[in-house]
N, C-alpha and C positions, 0 to 999 in steps of 0.2 A: 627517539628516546625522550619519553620524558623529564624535564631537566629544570631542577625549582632556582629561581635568584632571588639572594639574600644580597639587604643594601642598604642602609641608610639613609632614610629623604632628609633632605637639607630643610626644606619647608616644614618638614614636622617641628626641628629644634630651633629653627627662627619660632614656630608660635611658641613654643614650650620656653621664649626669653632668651635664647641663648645669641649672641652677636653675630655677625656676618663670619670677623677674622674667627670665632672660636667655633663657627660647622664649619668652615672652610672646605675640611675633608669631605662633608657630607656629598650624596648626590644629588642631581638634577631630576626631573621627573625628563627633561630628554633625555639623559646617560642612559637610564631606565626604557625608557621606550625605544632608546634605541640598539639598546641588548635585548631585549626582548622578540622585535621585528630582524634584527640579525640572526638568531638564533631559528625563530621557524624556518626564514627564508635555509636555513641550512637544515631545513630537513628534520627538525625535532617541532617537539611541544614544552613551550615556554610557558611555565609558571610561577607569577610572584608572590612572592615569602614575604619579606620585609626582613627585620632586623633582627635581632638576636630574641629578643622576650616571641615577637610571633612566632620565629622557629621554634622556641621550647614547645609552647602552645602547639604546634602540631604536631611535632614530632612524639610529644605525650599522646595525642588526640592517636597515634598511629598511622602519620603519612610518613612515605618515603619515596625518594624519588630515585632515579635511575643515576641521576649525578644533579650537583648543585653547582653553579657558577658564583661561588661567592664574590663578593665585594663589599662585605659589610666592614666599618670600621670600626665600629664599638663606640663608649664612651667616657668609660672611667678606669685607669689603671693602665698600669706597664702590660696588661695580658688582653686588652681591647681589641686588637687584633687578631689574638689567638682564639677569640672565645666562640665562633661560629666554627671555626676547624675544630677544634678539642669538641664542641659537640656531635659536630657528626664526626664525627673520628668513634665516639661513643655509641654513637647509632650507628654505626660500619657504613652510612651515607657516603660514598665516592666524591669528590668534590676539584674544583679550580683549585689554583694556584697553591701556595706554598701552606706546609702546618706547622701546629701551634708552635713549636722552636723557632722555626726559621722567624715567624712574625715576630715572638717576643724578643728575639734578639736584635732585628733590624729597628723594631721601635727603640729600645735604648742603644741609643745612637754611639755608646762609649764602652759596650758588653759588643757590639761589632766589629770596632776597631779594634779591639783587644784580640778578638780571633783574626782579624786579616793581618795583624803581624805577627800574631804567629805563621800566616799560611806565608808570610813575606810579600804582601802585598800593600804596596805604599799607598802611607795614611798621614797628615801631618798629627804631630806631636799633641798630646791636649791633657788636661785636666777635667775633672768634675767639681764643681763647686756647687755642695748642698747648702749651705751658709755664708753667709758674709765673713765668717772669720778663716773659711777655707785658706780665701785667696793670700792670707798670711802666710802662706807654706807654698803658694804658685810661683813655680822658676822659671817660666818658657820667655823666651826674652819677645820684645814689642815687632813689629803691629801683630794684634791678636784678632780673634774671631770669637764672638760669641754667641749663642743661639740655644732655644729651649732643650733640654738634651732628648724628650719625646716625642717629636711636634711634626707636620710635615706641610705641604703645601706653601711654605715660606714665613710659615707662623712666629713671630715674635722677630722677626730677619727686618730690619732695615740700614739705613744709611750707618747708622751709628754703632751700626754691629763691629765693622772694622776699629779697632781699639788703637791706639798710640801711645798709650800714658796710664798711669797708674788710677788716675780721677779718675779717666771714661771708663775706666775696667770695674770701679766700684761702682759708679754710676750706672752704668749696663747691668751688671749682673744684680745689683742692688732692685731695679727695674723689674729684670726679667723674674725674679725670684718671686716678686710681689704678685709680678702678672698671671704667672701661669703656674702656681703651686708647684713647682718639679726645680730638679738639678739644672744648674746651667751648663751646658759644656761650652770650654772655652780652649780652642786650637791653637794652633799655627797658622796664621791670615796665610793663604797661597795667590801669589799676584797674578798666575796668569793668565791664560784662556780656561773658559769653563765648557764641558760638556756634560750630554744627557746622553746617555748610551743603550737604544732599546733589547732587550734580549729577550728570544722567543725559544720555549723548549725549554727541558731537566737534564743534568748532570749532563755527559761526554754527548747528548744530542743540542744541548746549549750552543743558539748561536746568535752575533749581534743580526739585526733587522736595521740597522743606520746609526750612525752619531753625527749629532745634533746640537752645531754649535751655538750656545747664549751670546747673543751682542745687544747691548744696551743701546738706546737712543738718547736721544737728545730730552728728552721727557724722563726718562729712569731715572729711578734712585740712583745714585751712582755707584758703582763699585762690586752690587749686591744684586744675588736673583733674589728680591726681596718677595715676600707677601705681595705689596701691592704691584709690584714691576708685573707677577705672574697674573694678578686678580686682570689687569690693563695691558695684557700681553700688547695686543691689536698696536695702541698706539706709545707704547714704549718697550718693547723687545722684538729684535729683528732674529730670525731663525735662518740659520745659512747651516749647508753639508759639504764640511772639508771633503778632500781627500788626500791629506798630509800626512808627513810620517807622525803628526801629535795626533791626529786623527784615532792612525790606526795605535798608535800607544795607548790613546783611551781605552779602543777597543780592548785588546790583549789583556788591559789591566780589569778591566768591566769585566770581562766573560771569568777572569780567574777567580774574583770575588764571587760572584756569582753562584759559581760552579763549587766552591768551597765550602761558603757557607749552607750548601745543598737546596736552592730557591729552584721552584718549581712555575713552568709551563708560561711566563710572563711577567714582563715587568721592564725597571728600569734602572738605573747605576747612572751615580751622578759624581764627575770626574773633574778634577780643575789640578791643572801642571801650576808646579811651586817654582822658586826663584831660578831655579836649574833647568828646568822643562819638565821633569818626573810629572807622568801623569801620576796622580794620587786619588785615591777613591775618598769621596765626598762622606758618602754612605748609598743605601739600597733600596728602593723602594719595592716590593715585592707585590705589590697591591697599588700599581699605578692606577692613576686616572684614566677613564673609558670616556668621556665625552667625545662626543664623534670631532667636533672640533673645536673645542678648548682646553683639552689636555694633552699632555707633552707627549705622552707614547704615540695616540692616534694621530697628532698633528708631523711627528717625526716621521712615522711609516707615509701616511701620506707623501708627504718630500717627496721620501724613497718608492713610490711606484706603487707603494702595499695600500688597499682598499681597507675602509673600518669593515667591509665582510671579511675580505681576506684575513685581517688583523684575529677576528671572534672565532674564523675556524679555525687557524694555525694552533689556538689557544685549547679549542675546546681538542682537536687533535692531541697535544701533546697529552691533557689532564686525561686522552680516554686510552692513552696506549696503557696507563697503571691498573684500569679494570679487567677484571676474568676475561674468559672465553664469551661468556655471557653480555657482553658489555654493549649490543649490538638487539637487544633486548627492551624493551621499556621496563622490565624489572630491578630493580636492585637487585645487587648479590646476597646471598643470605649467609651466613655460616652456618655449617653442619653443628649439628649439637654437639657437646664438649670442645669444637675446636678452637685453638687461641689464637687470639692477633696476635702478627709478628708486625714489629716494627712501623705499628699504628696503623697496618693492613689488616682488614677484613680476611680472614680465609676463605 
């Protein structure tokens, strides 16, 4: 199958001025090369797109490919994530992981927790604070958590995130508002173990791939899977796999978010138990990090036995069970004339 990846080079937006902490998200040229060389090794033809402006440019130009592996993240707006799926969703393009819903809701990090208590799935308590004068009407009583409400990669996360007192909450969110032009969302601090919970598969065929307990060292920021803690994994965070009854709480509670907010073919769910032990969902990352070895999915499945090939087929499996008959093809599917998409499916 021909099979195009869309992605984001990290080095493009370093030259274009932009700081280390704000591509963060971006990729590597090894993540890249090394989806690319996973992908033939499985038996396709791999070819790179690039980012959302060169997808337009081709897909006007008239290419299509049999499926796309995205992992672009975009760069401007609450819908940056959505904006490679909403296009080939538009060009009946088949694609990875999850669409435009699922992304723009995981990116605002406080339109998710909203739906996972509805689903009943334990989240702590939080507020949005778009201004400084918000926090005049915030009742969640101290230590609090605060963090960019858009962000991922541990962006805007350090030592000082954990709150005590009324200064540091003005002082923080005074900070963050400055920093990163967006709301601040400000939680429930939860004190106790934290996990990353990886899940491979959609809906009733979702299942975990491992959980992946965060311990800090002696070098970490304390308290926080901060930005930097993750940038300096190596020499300040130690990666250990329970097999506790909080373990599998993580788990239980990961795969139900998951499954709810309808996330597609891979990713990750990031869990940390509060004063009680309640595992509580962090939030979702639906668009995890592929670096063969410095992101938390491939470094988790590693742990656990699974290969970064293993890892690309399982992924590229689930995303090809949603194609036709045809799927098996280097063609894309076309739609017959007059017919309409149903629920962002190609007919």
């Amino acid at each position: 199958m021909r099979i195009g990846i869309t992605y984001d080079l990290r080095e493009d937006y370093l030259g274009q001025g932009l700081s280390p902490e704000d591509s963060a998200e971006f990729d590597s040229p090894e993540t890249i090369q090394a989806l690319r060389s996973t992908i033939e090794e499985l038996g396709n033809q791999a070819e790179l797109i690039g980012n959302a402006q060169r997808l337009v440019q081709r897909l006007a130009a008239g290419e299509r490919w049999g499926l796309v592996f995205n992992i672009a993240e975009g760069m401007h707006g609450l819908g940056r994530e959505a904006l490679v799926p909403a296009l080939l969703d538009a060009y009946c393009v088949p694609y990875v992981f999850s669409d435009p819903l699922v992304m723009c809701l995981t990116l605002d990090k406080s339109m998710a927790k909203r739906v996972f208590r509805d689903l009943g799935v334990p989240t702590p308590d939080f507020a949005v604070v778009r201004a400084p004068g918000d926090l005049d009407q915030l009742r969640l009583p101290f230590p609090l958590f605060a963090k960019p409400l858009s962000e991922g990669t541990g962006k805007g996360i350090d030592a000082a995130s954990i709150i005590h007192s009324r200064a540091e909450l003005e002082e923080v969110c005074g900070r963050l508002l400055e920093r990163f032009c967006q709301p601040v969302l400000v939680e429930t601090y939860l004190p106790g173990r934290e996990f990353t919970v990886g899940v491979l598969g959609t809906g009733d065929q979702a299942q975990s791939c491992g959980v992946m307990e965060v311990l800090l060292g002696g070098r970490a920021e304390p308290g926080v899977y901060s930005y930097v803690n993750k940038e300096e994994w190596e020499s300040r965070v130690r990666y250990h796999l329970p097999r506790d009854a909080a373990a599998r709480a993580a788990e239980e509670t990961a795969l139900a978010a998951w499954r709810g907010l309808g996330c597609r073919d891979g990713g990750r769910v990031d869990v940390r138990l509060d004063a009680q032990g309640v595992a509580n969902v962090i939030e979702i990352n639906p668009l995890a990090g592929l670096h063969p070895t410095h992101s938390d999915l491939p470094i988790l499945c590693g742990l656990n036995g699974m290969s970064y090939r293993e890892l690309i087929r399982r992924i590229l499996h689930s995303a090809m069970e949603r194609l036709p008959g045809e799927r098996k093809m280097d063609q894309p599917p076309t739609p017959a004339p007059g017919a309409k998409a149903r629920l962002g499916q190609c007919a």
